[in-house]
C-alpha positions in Angstrom: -15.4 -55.9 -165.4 -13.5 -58.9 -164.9 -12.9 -60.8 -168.4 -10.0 -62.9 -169.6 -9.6 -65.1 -173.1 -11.8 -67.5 -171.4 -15.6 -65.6 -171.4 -17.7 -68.8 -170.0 -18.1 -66.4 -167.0 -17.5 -62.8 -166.6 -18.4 -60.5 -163.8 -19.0 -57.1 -163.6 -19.0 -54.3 -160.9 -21.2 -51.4 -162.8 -24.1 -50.8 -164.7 -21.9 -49.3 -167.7 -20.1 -52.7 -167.6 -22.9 -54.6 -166.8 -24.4 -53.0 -170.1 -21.7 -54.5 -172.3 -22.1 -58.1 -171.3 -25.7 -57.9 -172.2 -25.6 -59.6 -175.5 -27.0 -62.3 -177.9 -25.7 -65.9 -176.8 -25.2 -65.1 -173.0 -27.4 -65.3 -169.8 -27.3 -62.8 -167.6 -27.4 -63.3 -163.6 -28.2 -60.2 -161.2 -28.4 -60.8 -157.5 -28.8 -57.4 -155.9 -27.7 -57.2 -152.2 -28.5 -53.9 -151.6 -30.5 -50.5 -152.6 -32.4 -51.3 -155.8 -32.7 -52.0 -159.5 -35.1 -51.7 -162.2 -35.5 -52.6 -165.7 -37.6 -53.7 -168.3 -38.1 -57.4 -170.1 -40.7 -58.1 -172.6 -42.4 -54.8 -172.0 -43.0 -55.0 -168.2 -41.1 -53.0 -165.9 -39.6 -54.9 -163.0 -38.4 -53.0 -159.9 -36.1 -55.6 -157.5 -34.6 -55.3 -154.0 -32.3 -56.8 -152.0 -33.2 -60.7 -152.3 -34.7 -60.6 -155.6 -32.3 -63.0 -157.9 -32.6 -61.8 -161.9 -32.2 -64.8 -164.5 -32.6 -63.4 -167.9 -32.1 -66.3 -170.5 -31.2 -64.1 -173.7 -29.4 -61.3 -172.7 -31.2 -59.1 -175.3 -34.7 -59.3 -173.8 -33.7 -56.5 -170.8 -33.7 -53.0 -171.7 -33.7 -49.8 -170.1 -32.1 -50.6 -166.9 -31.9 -48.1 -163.5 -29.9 -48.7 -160.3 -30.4 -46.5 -157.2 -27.5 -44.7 -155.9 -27.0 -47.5 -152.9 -27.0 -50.1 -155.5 -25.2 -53.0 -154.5 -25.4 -56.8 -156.5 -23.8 -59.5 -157.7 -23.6 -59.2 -162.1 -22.8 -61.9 -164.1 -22.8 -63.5 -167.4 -22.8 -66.8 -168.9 -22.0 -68.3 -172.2 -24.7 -70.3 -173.6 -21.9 -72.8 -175.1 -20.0 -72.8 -171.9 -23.5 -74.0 -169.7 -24.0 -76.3 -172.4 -20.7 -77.8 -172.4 -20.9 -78.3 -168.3 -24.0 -80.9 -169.6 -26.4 -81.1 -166.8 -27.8 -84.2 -166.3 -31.2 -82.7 -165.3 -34.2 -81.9 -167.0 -35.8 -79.4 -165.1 -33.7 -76.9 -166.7 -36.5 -76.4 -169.4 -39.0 -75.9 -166.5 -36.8 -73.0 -165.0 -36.4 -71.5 -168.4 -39.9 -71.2 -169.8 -40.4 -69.7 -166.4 -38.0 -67.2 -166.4 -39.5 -66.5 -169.8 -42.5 -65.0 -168.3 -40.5 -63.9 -165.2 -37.0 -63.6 -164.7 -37.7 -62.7 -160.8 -37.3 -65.0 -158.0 -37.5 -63.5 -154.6 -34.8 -66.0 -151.9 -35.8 -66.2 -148.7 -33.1 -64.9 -145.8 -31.3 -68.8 -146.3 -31.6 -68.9 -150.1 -30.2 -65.2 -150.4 -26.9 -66.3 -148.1 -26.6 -69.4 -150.7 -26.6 -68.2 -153.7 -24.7 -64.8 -152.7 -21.8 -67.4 -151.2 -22.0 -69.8 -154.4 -21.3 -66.4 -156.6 -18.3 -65.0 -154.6 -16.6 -68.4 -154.1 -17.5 -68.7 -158.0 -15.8 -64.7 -158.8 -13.1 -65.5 -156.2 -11.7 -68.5 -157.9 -11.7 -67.1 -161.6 -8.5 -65.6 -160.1 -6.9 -69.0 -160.4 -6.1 -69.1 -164.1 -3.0 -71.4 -163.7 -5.2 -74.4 -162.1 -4.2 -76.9 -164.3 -8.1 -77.7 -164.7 -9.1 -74.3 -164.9 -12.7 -74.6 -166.7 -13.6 -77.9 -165.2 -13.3 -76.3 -161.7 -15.4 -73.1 -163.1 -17.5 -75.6 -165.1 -18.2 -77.5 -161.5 -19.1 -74.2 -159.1 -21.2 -73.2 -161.9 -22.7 -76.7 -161.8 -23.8 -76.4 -158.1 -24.9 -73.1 -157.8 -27.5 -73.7 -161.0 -28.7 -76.9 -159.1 -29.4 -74.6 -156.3 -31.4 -72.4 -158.3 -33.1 -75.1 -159.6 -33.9 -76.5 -156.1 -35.5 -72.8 -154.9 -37.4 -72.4 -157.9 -39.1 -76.2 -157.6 -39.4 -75.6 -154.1 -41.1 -72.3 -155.1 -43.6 -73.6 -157.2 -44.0 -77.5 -156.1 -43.4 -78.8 -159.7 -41.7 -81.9 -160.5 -39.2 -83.1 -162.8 -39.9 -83.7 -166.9 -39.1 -86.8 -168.6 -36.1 -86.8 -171.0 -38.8 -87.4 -174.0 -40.8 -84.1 -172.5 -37.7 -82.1 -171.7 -36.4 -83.0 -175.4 -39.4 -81.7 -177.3 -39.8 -78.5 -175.5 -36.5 -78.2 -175.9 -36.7 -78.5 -179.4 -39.8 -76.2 -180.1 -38.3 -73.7 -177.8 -34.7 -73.6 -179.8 -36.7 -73.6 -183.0 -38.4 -70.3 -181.3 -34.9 -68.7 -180.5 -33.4 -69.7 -183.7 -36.1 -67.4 -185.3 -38.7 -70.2 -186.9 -41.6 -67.5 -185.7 -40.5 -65.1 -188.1 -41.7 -67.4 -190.8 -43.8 -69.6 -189.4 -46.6 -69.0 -186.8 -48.8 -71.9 -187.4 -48.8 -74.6 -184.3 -48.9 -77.2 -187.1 -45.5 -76.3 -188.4 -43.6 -76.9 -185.1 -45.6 -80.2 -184.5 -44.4 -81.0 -187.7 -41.3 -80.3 -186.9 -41.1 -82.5 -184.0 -43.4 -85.2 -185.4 -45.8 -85.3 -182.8 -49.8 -83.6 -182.9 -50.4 -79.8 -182.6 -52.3 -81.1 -179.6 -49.6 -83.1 -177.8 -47.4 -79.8 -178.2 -49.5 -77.7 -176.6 -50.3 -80.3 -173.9 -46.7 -80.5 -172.9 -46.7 -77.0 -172.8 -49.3 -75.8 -170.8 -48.3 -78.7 -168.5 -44.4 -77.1 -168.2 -45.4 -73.7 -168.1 -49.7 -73.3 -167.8 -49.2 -71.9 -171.4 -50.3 -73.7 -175.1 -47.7 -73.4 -177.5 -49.6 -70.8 -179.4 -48.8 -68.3 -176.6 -45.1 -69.0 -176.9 -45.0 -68.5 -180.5 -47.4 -65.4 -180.4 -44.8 -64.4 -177.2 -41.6 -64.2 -179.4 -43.1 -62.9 -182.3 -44.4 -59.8 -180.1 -41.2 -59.7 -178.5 -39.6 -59.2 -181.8 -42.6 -56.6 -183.4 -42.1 -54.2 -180.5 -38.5 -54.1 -180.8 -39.2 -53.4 -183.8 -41.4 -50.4 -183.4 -39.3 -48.8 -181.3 -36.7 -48.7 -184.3 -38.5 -45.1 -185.7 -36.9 -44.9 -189.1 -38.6 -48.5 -189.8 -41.9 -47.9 -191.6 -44.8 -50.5 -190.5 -44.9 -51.6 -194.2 -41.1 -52.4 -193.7 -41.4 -54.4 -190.0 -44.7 -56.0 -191.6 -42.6 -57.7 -194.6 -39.7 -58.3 -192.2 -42.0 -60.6 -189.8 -43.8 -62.2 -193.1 -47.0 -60.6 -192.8 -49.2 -60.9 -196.3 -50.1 -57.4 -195.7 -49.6 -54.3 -193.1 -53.4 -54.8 -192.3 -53.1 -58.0 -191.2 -50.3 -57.2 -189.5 -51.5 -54.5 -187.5 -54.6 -56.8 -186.8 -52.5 -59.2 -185.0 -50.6 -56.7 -182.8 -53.9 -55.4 -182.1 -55.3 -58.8 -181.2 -52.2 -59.2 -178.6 -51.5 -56.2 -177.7 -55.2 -54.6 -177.5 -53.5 -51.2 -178.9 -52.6 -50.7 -182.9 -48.7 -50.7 -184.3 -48.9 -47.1 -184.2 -50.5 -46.4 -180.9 -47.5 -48.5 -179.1 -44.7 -46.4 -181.3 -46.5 -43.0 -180.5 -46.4 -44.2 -176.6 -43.2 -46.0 -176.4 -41.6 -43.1 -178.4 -43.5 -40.2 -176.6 -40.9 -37.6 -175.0 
């Protein structure tokens, strides 16, 4: 694993190093250029091949990753503060991202694959050069480029166009209220319109516009996200992860996994946890 006092960008060459950079605050990159990988984000199983580019935005939401024995990829992780601090001047950065929430896969064509495998390299290659006298703003500027690439094949992919900066701003907003943990309190579209004074309906307009999706599915999505991690935590009871998530009761609790999930609390613990 590659890491110095500056941890904006660090690579790694295996999956027991790879493992360690997979934590709160960073976003992880996977381009695989050879054999295979698999792994498991918001409770699908994804299985990529050579081509496939990963983009997980938290690096908490994979779990239970698998390489083949020909594995070969590119593994790297970003600093949330460090991307921010590079300042983007482009909106479509919240496009990508609720994307990438529902999946983190994009499959390059033969072109794409030789870009963004080149943009990584020159990227790892030139971390080397710590005594540049503007170390990070060269870094900062690679990084730059390559993520308007990835931003170019995934609006080429899916023919969308660019946000305005009010649109950008607000999903922005509702979607940093959503990582900073607001679901855990409140689940009611009302409280985020609220928040961002603006109509429950506008919200979810400018949601299902970004992403196909009302807001209601991306606040039912991290709450879920958040339950099942919590279920597969066996010494929690369900009275405990009920009054940890602000349910008024464990019945209506399990009625709203239920709802979502269309199995009970205990049904996914007795699968998830099944030997």
């Amino acid at each position: 694993m590659e890491q110095t006092d500056f941890d904006g960008i660090v690579f790694a060459d295996t999956l027991q190093d790879f493992n360690t950079l997979r934590y709160a605050g960073h976003i992880v990159h996977i381009l695989c250029c050879g054999g295979n990988m698999g792994f498991t984000f918001q409770d699908t199983r994804y299985n990529i091949a050579v081509g496939d580019y990963v983009i997980l935005p938290n690096g908490e939401l994979g779990s239970e990753f698998s390489i083949s024995d020909d594995f070969q990829g590119i593994l790297m992780s970003l600093s949330e503060t460090f991307v921010a601090s590079i300042a983007i001047r482009n909106n479509y950065g919240i496009i990508g991202h609720l994307s990438l929430l529902q999946n983190p896969v994009m499959k390059l064509s033969p072109h794409d694959f030789r870009i963004c495998e080149a943009a990584l390299r020159v990227l790892r290659m030139r971390m080397t050069e710590k005594g540049h006298s503007f170390y990070e703003e060269l870094l900062g500027s690679l990084l730059t480029a390559h993520i308007l690439d990835l931003y170019d094949i995934h609006a080429r992919s899916r023919n969308i166009s660019q946000l305005s900066e009010h649109t950008a701003s607000q999903l922005r907003k509702f979607i940093e209220l959503l990582y900073n943990g607001e679901y855990i309190r409140n689940r009611e579209l009302d409280f985020y319109a609220s928040r961002l004074c603006i109509t429950p309906h506008y919200l979810s307009e400018l949601c299902r516009k970004v992403s196909g999706r009302p807001a209601t599915y991306w606040i039912d999505r991290f709450t879920i996200q958040e339950i099942t991690r919590l279920l597969r935590q066996k010494e929690l009871s369900l009275t405990a992860i009920s009054e940890r998530m602000n349910f008024s009761s464990v019945s209506y609790f399990s009625r709203y996994v239920q709802k979502r999930l269309k199995i009970s609390p205990s049904e996914y613990r007795n699968c998830y946890t099944r030997d």
